[in-house]
C-alpha positions in Angstrom: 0.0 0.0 0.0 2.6 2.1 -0.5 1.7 5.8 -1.2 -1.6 5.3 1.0 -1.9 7.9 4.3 -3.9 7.6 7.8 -3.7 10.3 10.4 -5.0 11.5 13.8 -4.7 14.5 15.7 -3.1 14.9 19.0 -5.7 16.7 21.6 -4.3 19.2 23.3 -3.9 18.8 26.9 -3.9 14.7 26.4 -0.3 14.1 27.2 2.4 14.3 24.7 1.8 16.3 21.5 -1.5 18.1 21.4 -1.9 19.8 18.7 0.1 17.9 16.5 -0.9 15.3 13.6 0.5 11.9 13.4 0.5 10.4 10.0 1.6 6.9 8.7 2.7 7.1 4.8 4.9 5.6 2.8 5.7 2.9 5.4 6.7 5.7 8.1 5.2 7.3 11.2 5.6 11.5 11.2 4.6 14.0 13.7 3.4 17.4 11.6 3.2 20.8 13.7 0.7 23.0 12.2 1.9 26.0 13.8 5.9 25.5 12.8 4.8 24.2 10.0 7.8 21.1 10.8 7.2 17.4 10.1 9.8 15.1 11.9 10.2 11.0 11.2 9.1 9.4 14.4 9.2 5.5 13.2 10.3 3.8 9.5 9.5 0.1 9.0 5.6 0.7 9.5 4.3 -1.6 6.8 0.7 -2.2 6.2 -0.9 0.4 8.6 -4.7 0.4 8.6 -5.1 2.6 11.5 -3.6 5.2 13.5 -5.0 6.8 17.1 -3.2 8.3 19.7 -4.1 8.3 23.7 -2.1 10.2 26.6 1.7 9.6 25.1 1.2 6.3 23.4 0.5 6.4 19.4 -1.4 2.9 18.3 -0.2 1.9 15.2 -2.6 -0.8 13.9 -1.3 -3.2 10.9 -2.7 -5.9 8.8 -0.4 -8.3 11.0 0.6 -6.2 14.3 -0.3 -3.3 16.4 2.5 -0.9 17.4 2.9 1.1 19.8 4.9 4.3 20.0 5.4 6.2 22.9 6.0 10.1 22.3 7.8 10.7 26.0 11.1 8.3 25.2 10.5 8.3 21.4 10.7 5.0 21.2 8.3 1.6 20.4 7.3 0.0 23.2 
């Protein structure tokens, strides 16, 4: 599925970055600030994502064979 894009938006005041939109493309996880207009590589190796939700600092990576989770405060899979 390469080329295909899911996002979510971080809530503001829920943990780790509010405010900012998480977005699984191209195999990799990004965080995109609105306001700096900045998109930083979180995670590469995401393959067949399907969905994408964020809670507190955890982001939930859901793929056709695994879920991942990322955690925003050590930047890092769990």
């Amino acid at each position: 599925m390469a080329g295909s894009k899911i996002s979510c938006m971080g809530i503001i005041g829920d943990g780790c970055g509010g405010g900012r939109e998480f977005i699984v493309e191209d195999e990799k996880l990004f965080a995109y600030d609105e306001q700096s207009d900045e998109t930083i590589l979180l995670l590469e190796d995401v393959k067949n994502a399907v969905n994408i939700s964020k809670k507190a600092c955890i982001i939930s990576i859901t793929c056709r064979d695994e879920v991942i989770l990322f955690d925003l405060s050590s930047l890092s899979k769990k």
